[in-house]
TORKEKE-910408 format. One record per residue (C-alpha): residue number from 1; x, y, z. Coordinates in nm, 2 decimals. Layout:
<pamis>
{NUM, {X, Y, Z}}
...
</pamis>
This chain:
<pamis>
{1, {0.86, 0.58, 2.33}}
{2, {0.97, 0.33, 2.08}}
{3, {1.32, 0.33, 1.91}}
{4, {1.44, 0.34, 1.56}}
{5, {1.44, -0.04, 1.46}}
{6, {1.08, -0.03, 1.63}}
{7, {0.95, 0.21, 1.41}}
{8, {1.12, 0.03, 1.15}}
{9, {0.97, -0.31, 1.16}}
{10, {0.63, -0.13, 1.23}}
{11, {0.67, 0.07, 0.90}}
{12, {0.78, -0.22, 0.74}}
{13, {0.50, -0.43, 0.86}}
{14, {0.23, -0.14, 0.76}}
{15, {0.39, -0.10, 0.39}}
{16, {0.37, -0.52, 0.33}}
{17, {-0.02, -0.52, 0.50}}
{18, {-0.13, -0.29, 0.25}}
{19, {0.09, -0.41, -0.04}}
{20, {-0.10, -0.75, 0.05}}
{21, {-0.44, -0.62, 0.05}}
{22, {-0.37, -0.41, -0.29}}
{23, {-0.33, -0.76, -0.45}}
{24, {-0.55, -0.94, -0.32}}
{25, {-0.81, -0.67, -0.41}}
{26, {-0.65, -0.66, -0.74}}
{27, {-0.70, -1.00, -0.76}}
{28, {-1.06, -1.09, -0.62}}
{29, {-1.13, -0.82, -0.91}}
{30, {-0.99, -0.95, -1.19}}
{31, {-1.09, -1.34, -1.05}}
{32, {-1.45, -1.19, -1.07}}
{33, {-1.42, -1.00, -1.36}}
{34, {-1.34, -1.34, -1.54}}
{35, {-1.51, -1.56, -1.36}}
{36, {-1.87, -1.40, -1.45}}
{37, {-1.71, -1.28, -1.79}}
{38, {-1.82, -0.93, -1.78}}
{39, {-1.81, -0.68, -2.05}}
{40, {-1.90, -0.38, -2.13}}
{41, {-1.87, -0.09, -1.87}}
{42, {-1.92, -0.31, -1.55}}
{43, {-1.61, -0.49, -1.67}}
{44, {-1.42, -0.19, -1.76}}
{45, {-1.50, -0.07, -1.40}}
{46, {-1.36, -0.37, -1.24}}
{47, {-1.05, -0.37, -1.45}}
{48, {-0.97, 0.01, -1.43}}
{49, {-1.03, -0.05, -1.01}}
{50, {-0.81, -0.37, -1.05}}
{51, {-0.56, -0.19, -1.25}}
{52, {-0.51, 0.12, -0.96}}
{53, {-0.52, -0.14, -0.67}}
{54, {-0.21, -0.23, -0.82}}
{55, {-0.06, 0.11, -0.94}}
{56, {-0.14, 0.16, -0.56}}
{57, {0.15, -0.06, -0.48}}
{58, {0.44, 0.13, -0.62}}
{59, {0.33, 0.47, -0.42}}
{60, {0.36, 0.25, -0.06}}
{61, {0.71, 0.16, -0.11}}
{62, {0.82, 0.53, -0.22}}
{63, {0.58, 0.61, 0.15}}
{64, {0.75, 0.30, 0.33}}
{65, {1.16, 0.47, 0.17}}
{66, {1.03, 0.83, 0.28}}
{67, {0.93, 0.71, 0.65}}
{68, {1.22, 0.55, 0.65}}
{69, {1.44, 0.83, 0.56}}
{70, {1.25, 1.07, 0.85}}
{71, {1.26, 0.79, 1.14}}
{72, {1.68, 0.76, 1.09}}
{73, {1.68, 1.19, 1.08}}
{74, {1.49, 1.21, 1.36}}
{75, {1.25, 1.40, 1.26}}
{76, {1.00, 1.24, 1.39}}
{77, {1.10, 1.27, 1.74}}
{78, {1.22, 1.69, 1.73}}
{79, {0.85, 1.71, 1.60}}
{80, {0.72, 1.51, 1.92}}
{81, {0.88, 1.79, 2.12}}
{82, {0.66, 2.05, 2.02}}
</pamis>
């Protein structure tokens, strides 16, 4: 069983992983979306999709605080009893 600062540094590592791959997403999106100059709907598509990857972000960190929050209450582990 793995202790608090474990389950920590693997939340931690979990909430940067996806941060990362939300921007790069974001990113390859909008790089393509300019790169090709697309309009239209096809561009709109690519934007909106850019644009959530990265409204994605802010709802990880309020995850990553939350996990947080129920690893130092122990919550976690009284519900690994059961």
């Amino acid at each position: 069983m793995q202790n608090n600062t474990e389950k920590k540094r693997d939340a931690l590592k979990s909430a940067c992983l996806y941060t990362l791959l939300c921007a790069v997403s974001a990113g390859m999106l909008l790089y393509l979306r300019w790169r090709y100059a697309l309009g239209g709907f096809v561009g709109g598509l690519m934007l909106l999709s850019s644009l959530l990857d990265l409204g994605l972000i802010v709802p990880i960190w309020i995850s990553f605080k939350e996990r947080l929050k129920e690893i130092e209450g122990g919550e976690e582990d009284a519900a690994a009893e059961y």
